[in-house]
C-alpha positions in Angstrom: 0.0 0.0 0.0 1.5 3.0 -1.1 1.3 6.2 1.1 -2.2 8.2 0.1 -2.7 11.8 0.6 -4.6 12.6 -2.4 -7.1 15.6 -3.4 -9.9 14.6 -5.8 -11.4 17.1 -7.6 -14.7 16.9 -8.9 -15.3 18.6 -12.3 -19.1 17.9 -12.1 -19.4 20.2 -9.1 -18.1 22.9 -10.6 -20.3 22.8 -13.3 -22.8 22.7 -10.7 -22.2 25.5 -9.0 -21.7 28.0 -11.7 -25.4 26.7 -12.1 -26.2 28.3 -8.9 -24.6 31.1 -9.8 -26.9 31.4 -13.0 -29.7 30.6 -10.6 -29.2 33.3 -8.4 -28.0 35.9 -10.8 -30.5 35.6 -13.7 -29.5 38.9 -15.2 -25.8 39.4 -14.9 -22.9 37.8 -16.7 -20.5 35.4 -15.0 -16.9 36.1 -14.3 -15.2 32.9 -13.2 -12.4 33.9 -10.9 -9.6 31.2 -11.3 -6.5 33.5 -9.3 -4.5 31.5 -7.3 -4.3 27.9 -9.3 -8.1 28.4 -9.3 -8.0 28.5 -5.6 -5.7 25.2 -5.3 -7.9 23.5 -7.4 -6.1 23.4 -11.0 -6.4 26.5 -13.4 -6.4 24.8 -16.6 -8.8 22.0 -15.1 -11.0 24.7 -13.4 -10.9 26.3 -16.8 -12.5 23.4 -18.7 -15.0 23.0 -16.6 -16.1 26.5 -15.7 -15.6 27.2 -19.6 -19.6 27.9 -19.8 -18.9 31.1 -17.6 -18.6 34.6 -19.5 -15.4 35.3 -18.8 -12.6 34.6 -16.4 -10.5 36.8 -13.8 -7.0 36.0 -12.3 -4.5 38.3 -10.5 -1.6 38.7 -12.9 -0.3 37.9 -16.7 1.7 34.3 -15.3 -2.0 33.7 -14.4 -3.8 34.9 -17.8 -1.2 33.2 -20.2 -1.8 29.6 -19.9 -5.3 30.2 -20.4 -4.9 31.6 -23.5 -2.1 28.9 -23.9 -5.1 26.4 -23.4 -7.7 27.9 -26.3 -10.0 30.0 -24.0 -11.1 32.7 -25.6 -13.1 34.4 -23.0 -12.5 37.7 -21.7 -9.7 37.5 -19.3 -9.8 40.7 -16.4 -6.6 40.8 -14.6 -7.7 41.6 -11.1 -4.6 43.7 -10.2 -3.8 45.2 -13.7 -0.4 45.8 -15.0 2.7 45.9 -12.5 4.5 47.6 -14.5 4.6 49.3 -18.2 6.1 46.9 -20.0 3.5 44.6 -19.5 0.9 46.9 -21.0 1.6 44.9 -24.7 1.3 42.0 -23.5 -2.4 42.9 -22.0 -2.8 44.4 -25.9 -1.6 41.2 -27.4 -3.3 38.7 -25.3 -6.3 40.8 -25.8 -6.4 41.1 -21.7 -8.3 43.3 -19.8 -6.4 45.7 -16.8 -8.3 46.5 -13.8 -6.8 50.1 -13.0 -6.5 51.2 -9.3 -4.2 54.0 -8.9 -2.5 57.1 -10.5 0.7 55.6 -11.8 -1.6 53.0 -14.0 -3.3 55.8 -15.5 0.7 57.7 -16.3 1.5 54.3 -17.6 -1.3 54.2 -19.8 -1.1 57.9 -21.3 2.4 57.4 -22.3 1.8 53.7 -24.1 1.3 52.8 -28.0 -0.1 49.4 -27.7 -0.7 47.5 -30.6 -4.1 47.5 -30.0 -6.3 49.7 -26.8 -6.7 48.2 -23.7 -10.0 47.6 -22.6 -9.9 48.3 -18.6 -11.8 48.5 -15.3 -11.8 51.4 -12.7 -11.6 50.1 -9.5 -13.5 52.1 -6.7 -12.4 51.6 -3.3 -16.1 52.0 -2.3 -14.9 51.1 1.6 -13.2 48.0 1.5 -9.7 50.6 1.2 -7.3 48.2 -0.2 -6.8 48.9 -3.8 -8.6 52.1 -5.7 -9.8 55.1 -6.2 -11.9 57.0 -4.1 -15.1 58.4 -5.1 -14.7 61.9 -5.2 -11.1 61.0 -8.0 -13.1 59.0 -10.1 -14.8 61.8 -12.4 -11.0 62.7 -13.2 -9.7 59.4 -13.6 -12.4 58.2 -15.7 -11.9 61.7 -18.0 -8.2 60.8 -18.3 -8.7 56.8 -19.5 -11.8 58.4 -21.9 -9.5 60.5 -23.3 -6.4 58.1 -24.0 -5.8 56.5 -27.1 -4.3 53.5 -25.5 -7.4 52.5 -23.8 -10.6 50.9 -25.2 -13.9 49.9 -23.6 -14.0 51.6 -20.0 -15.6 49.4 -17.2 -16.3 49.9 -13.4 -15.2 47.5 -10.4 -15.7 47.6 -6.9 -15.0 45.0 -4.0 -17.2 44.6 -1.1 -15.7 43.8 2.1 -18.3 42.8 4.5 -20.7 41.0 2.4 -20.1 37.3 3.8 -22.3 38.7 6.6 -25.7 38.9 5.9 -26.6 41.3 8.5 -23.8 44.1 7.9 -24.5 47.2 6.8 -21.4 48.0 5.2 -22.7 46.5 1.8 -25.6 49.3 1.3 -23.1 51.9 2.2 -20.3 50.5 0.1 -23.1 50.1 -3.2 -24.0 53.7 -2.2 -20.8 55.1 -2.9 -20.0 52.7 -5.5 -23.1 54.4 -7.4 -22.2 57.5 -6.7 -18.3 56.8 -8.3 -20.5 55.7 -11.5 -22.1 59.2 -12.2 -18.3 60.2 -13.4 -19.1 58.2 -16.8 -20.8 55.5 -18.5 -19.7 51.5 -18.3 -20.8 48.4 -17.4 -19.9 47.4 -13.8 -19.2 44.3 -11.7 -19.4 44.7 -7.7 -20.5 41.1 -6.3 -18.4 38.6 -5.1 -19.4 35.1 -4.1 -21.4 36.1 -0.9 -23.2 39.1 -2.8 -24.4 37.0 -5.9 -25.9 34.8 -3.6 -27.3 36.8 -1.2 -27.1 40.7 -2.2 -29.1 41.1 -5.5 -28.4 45.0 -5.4 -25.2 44.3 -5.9 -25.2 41.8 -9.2 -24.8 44.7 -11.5 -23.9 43.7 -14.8 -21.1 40.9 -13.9 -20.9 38.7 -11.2 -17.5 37.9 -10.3 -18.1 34.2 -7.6 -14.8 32.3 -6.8 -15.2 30.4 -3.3 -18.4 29.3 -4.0 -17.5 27.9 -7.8 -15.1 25.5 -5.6 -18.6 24.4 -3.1 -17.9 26.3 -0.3 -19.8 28.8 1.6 -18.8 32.2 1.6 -20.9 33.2 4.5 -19.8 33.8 8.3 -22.8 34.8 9.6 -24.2 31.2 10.7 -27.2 31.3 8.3 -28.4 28.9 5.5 -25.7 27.1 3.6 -26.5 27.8 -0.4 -26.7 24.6 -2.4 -23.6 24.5 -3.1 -21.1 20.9 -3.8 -17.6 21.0 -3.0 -15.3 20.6 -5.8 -12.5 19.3 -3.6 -12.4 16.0 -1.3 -8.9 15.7 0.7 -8.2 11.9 1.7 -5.9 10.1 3.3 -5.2 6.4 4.8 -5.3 4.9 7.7 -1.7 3.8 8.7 -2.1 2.2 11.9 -4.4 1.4 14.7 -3.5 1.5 18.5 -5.5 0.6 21.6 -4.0 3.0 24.4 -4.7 3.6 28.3 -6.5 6.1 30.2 -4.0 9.3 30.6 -1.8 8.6 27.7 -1.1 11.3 25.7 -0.4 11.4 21.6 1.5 13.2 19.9 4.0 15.6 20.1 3.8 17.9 23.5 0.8 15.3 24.7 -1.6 18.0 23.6 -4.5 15.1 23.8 -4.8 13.0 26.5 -6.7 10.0 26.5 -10.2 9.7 28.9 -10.0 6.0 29.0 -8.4 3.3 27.4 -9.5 4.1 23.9 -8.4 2.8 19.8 -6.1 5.9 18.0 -5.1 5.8 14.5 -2.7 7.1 12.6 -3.3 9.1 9.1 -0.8 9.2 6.5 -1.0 13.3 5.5 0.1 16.0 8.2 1.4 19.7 8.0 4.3 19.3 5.1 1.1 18.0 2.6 -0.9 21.5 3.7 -3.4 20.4 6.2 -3.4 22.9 8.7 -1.0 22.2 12.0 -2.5 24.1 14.4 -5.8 22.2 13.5 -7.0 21.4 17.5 -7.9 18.5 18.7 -12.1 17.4 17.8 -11.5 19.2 14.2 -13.6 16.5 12.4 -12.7 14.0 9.7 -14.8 11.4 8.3 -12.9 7.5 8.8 -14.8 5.1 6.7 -17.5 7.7 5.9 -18.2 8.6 9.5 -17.7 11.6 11.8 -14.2 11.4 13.8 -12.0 13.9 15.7 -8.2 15.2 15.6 -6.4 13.8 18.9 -3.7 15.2 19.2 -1.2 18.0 17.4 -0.6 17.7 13.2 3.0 16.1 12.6 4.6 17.0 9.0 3.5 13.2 7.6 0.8 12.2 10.0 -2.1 13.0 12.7 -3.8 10.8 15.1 -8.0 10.3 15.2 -10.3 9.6 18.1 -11.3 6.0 17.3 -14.1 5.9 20.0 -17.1 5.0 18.2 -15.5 3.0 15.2 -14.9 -0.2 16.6 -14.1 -1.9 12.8 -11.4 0.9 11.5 -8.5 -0.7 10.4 -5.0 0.1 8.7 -6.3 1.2 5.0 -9.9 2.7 5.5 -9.8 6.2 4.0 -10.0 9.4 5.8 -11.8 12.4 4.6 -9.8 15.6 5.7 -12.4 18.0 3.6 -14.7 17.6 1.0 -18.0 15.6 0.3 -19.3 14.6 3.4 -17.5 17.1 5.4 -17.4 20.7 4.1 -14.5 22.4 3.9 -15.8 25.8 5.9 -16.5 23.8 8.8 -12.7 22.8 8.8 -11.8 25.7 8.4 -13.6 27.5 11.2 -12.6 25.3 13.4 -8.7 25.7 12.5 -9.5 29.4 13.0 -8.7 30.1 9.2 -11.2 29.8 6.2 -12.0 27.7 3.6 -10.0 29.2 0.6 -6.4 29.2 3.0 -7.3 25.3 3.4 -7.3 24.9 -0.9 -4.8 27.0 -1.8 -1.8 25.5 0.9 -1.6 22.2 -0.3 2.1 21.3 -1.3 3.1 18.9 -4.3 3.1 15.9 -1.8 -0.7 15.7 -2.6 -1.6 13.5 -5.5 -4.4 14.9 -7.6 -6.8 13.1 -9.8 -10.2 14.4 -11.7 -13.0 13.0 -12.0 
């Protein structure tokens, strides 16, 4: 039996969920956002699947190229524009489009000859205040991309930062000043992210742009009702070994578990240096053999340990479900004080993956 820590990735759910994106946002266009390896996930696999979407977003051009690499013709919005000039023909050549969010974008962009104009985005920091422009600078900014012969099609993007919570009212405020950065020109506009396309139809605009919940998780904190969502990602591992120890032993390195009473362990073959999480505390849940078990114990780089109690037949080679179906990732997540996308996009090369 060869060691198993393997990530299975289901192409059928992400299909799936792009359907509930339609589902819940009827009258906007779909941006698929595939940044990070599509959140740990597989960019050019996530591509394929999520090819029915509109268009795709990613953060930079090592991100874009490979998906024109792979056929995609879709529009392609490059969530932190440019770095630098010289990549401005390359976003003419590729036929990207730059999301612009500050002044020196804008210089760039007025002193370029691209082969062709640039379709771009202004970004509004409508009160998340990470990247963009504030309201009250958009009226000039806007005049200054209308006006350049390097740019094309002008668009408008904002990002919302409280929206995974149902009952904040930062969203209203940040749409409010999101509409009021609009009145400094014409443009289609995309302000939702996965928790507003499901939950915030204000905010759906003319694009959606969903990413966590095209990979099945929840995007929501707030402790309401999970969408219909199916997660795209199941983590497993093996069984290794299966101990009985004694009342008051304790497992694993610094004893952080102690047994109550004589009580079966067993041992998993994936730990910290495959990505699951090592400060995961004891009772985070796994499923041995289908069924609900707990962490006992701290994460070692190859292997944890799993409360037995209550499996009385798990033996060396019944599979373990870190995340996935069965057990969604969120709920792993929250209870390694982290979230769900963190959990996808830290696996390391140690983990096998397969599609299906």
């Amino acid at each position: 039996m060869s060691r198993v820590a393997r990530a299975t990735i289901h192409t059928d759910a992400l299909v799936h969920n792009l359907g509930v994106v339609r589902e819940r946002a009827p009258g906007a266009r779909a941006i698929a956002v595939l940044k990070a390896d599509a959140y740990g996930h597989g960019l050019r696999r996530a591509a394929a699947a999520l090819a029915g979407a509109d268009a795709f977003a990613v953060s930079c051009l090592a991100e874009a190229l490979p998906l024109r690499e792979a056929g995609h013709d879709h529009r392609i919005v490059l969530l932190e524009g440019f770095f630098d000039a010289d990549e401005i023909e390359d976003f003419a050549h590729q036929r990207l489009d730059a999301v612009i969010h500050a002044p020196w974008q804008v210089e760039c962009l007025e002193r370029a000859a691209p082969s062709r104009p640039l379709d771009v985005w202004i970004k509004v920091d409508s009160g998340m205040h990470r990247l963009g422009f504030r309201p009250e600078e958009t009226a000039a900014v806007y005049r200054r991309l209308r006006d350049c012969p390097a740019v094309g099609e002008i668009r408008w993007l904002t990002h919302l930062a409280c929206a995974d919570d149902r009952r904040d009212d930062t969203t209203p405020r940040q749409l409010e000043a999101f509409a009021r950065a609009r009145e400094a020109g014409r443009g289609e506009a995309s302000i939702a992210n996965s928790a507003a396309t499901l939950a915030w139809p204000s905010a759906h605009a003319d694009w959606v742009r969903p990413g966590i919940c095209l990979y099945g998780a929840s995007p929501f904190i707030d402790g309401g009702e999970r969408p219909p969502l199916v997660p795209a990602m199941t983590l497993e591992a093996r069984l290794i070994a299966v101990h009985r120890h004694h009342r008051g032993d304790r497992v694993g390195y610094g004893g952080t578990f102690t047994c109550p009473e004589d009580m079966p362990v067993g041992v998993v073959s994936i730990g910290y240096g495959d990505g699951y999480p090592r400060h995961a505390p004891n009772g985070t849940p796994v499923l041995v053999d289908g069924r609900r078990a707990a962490l006992a114990g701290r994460v070692s780089m190859d292997m944890l340990c799993v409360d037995l109690r209550g499996h009385p037949g798990a033996a060396v080679g019944a599979p373990v479900t870190l995340w996935g179906r069965g057990l969604p990732a969120e709920e792993v997540a929250g209870r390694c004080g982290t979230i769900a996308y963190e959990l996808f996009c830290r696996l390391t090369p140690r983990v096998t993956f397969r599609e299906e």
